[in-house]
N, C-alpha and C positions, 0 to 999 in steps of 0.2 A: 343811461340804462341802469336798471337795476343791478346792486350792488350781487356778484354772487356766493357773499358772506351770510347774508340774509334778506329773509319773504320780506315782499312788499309790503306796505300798509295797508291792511284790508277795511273795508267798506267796516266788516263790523270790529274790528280794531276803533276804527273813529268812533264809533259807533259807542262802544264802550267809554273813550274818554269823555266823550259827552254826559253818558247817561242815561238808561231806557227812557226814565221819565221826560228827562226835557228831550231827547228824541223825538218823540210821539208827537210831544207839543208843538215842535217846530214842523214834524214832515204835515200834520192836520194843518197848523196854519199856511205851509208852505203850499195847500192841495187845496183849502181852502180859498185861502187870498185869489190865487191865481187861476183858481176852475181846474188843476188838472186833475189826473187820476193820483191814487196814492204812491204806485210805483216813480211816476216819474217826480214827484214829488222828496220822494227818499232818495233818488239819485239826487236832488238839487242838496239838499241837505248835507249829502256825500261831499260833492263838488266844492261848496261852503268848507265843510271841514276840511277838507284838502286845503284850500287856501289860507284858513287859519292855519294849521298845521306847517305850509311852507312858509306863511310870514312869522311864524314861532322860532322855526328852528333855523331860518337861513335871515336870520334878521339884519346881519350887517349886506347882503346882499339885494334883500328884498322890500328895506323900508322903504317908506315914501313912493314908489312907484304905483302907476296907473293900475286903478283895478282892472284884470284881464279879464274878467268874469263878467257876466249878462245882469242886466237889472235884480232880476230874480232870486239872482244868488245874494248879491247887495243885500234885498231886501230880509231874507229868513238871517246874515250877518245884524244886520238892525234889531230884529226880531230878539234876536237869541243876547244881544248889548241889553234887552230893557229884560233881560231875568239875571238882573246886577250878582244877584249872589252867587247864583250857578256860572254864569259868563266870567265874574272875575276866579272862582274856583277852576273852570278850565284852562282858562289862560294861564295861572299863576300856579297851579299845582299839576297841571295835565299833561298840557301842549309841552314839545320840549325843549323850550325856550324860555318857560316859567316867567313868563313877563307880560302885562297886559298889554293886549294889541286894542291901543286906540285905533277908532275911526275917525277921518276926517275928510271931510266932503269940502267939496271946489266948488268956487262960484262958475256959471254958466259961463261967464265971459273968460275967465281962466281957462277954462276946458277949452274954449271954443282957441284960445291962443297956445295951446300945447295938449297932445306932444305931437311934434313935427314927425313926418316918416322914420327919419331915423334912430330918432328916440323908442317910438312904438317898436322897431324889427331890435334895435335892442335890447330893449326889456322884456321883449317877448323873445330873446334868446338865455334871458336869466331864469325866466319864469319854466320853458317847457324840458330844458334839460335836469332842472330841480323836483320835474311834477313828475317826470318818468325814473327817476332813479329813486323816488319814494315808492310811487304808487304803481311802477309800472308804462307800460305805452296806453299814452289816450286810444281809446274804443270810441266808437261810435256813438253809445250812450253820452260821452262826455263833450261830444264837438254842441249838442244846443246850448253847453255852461259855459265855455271857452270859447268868447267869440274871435282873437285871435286864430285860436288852432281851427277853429271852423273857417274863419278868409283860406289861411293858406290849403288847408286839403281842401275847399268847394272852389275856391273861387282862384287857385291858383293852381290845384291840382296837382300839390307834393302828398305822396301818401302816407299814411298816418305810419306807417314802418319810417318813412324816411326822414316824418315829424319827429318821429321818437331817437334818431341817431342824430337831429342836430348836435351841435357842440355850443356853451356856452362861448358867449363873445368875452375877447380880454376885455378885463376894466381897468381902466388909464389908473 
């Protein structure tokens, strides 16, 4: 849960580390690419920088793990790698972890061989106790970017109050 020393990171907090300009650019292509409206478009954006943001600053926690996040958000992540000057200025001056967060994609047949259950309910117990004491508890807006936290409230039916009190799992 959010720290109550200080506000959460707000949409346009991110928002600013980015940029107005490459904003724009990414929430159009992000509206464009995909057919949606603009709103829901700038939430993807959002969701995007949340996850840069959490693999910046909890990096010994959060590297190399499975993206948690829906194609979509992947894709405005891709997008925003090919504006090399602005993407390595955020990473390395913005983000607060001042280090460029490469991507790296897995072969089809990798994926298809990990990660096994308990991998996924673990790393999805690093990911949503880090994503709520930054940015708050996931809303509703956020369960179409996070397809984790969308299994467990739809299809498991924990509610997003009791998503947001999980506890990080010990790491060995």
């Amino acid at each position: 849960m959010t720290s109550p020393h200080r506000a959460p990171v707000s949409p346009a907090d991110l928002k600013e580390l980015l940029g107005e300009p490459l904003h724009t650019e990414a929430v159009t292509h992000a509206a464009d690419r995909a057919g949606v409206p603009t709103e829901y478009a700038e939430r993807q954006v959002t969701e995007c920088l949340r996850y840069l943001y959490l693999v910046s600053k909890h990096r010994d926690r959060l590297s190399g793990l499975f993206l948690p996040v829906e194609q979509d958000i992947d894709e405005i992540w891709h997008y925003l790698i090919l504006q090399t000057r602005e993407y390595r200025a955020l990473c390395e001056e913005r983000l607060p972890g001042r280090f460029f967060i490469e991507h790296r994609s897995i072969g089809y047949e990798d994926y298809q061989r990990e990660p096994g259950r308990e991998q996924v309910l673990e790393e999805a117990l690093r990911w949503i106790p880090l994503y709520c004491a930054e940015f708050g508890p996931f809303d509703e807006g956020a369960l179409p970017h996070w397809t984790i936290v969308r299994f467990l409230h739809e299809h498991m039916g924990i509610s997003l109050t009791d998503i947001a009190a999980l506890e990080p799992m010990a790491t060995a």
